[in-house]
Every structure is written in structure tokens, then in C-alpha cells.
N, C-alpha and C positions, 0 to 999 in steps of 0.2 A: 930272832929278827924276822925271819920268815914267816913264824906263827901270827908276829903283831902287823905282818902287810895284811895278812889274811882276814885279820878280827878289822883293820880299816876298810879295807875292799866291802867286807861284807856290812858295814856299815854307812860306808858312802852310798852302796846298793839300797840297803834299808831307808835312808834319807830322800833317796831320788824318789825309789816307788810313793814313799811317803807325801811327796812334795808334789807327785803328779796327782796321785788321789787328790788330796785340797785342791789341787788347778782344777781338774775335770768336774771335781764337786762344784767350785765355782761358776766354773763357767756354764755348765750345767742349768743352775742356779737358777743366775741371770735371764739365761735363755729362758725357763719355765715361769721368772714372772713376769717377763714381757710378755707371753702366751697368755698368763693369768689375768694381767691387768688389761687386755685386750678384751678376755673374755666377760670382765665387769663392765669395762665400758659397753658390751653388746647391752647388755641386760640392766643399764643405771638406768634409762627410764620406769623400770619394774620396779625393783628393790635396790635396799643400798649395800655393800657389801665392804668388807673392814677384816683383812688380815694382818696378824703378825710376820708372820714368813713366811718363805717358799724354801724348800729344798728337793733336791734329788740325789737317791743314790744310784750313784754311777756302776752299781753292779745289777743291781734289777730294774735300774731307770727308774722304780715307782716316784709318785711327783709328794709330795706331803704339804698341804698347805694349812699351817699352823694357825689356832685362837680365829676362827671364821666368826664374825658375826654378821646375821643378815637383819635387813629394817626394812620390810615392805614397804614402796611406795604407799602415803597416805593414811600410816599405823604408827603407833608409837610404841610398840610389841616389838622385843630383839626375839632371834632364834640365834643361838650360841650352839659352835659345833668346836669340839676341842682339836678334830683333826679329820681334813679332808684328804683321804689318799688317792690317787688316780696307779691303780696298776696298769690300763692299757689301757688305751685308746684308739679308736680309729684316725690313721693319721690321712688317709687314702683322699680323703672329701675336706672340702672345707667347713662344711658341716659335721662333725662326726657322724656317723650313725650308728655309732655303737661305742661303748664307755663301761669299763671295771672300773666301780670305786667304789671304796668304804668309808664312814662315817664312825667318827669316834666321839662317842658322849657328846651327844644331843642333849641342848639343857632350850627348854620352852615354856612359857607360861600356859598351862593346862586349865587353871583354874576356873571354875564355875564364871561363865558370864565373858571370859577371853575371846579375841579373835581364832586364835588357833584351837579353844575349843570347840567352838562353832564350826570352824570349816575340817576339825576331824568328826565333828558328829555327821555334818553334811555327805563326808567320804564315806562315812560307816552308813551310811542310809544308801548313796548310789554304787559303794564299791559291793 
């Protein structure tokens, strides 16, 4: 009898931690694509911008913003990024001035006669 309060306790434990992880993920969440969708709205007169999800893990905070695609104002050219992760950021400015983040499978149209060829020839000439 004792043994089986034991194996409930420790699983009522396992369900709560369980149940706050999902809350904190949630809430999380939310909070990071209202941040997100704010940060499109800065930038919709430039380009157009189209995710699938946002998420964050509540143990290292990184932001993961899922299936990006961007449409430059004025182009009909997509750039597809499989995954936007932000690991820090500067939270200090309203501006940030400084930003970790990586980019997961980049997919561009490169090809001969492209916009995005042209303006990576352009970089390779000034960079």
C-alpha cells in the first residue's frame, strides 16, 4: 500500500512538471509571436514575410521561427528559410543592437538572370 502512494505521488509530480513545461511553452509562445508579428509589421513596407510557427524553449529561451518565407517588395522571387532561430538577443534597446541567430536551409532562386543572382554578384563585386 505504501509502495503504490509512492509510484502516485511520483506521478502526480511527473504530470504537474509535465503540465507546467506545456504552460511555459505556451505562454512563451505567444509572447514571442506577438514580438514577431510586430517585428513584420516594422519591416511590411520592405518585404513581405509568412511563417508557420513560433515557438520557444523554455529551457534555453531560443525563439525558432518555423517555414519563413520572404517576398521583397516589388519582386516576385520567394527566399524560403526552413528555420529562423534567435538564441539572444539584445533585450536592453528598443532597437536591438545586437542579435544570435541562425538560419536553417536557405532555399533561393540563384539562377542565371535572377534577382538574388544579381544582387549576390553585386555583394561579391562590393563585399
Amino acid at each position: 500500500m505504501q509502495a503504490m502512494r509512492k509510484k502516485y505521488a511520483l506521478l502526480l509530480i511527473l504530470l504537474l512538471l509535465l503540465a507546467g513545461y506545456i504552460g511555459a511553452r505556451s505562454y512563451l509562445s505567444t509572447l514571442a509571436t506577438k514580438e514577431v508579428n510586430a517585428a513584420i509589421t516594422r519591416i511590411s513596407p520592405y518585404t513581405s514575410v509568412q511563417y508557420k510557427n513560433v515557438s520557444v524553449n523554455p529551457f534555453t529561451m531560443h525563439i525558432t521561427i518555423s517555414d519563413v518565407t520572404l517576398i521583397p517588395r516589388g519582386s516576385s522571387e520567394k527566399m524560403r528559410i526552413a528555420a529562423v532561430v534567435v538564441n539572444d538577443i539584445d533585450k536592453k534597446s528598443k532597437i536591438p543592437e545586437w542579435l544570435s541567430v541562425e538560419f536553417r536551409d536557405i532555399e533561393a532562386d540563384l539562377s542565371e538572370g535572377s534577382e538574388e543572382a544579381e544582387n549576390l554578384k553585386k555583394t561579391r563585386l562590393h563585399g
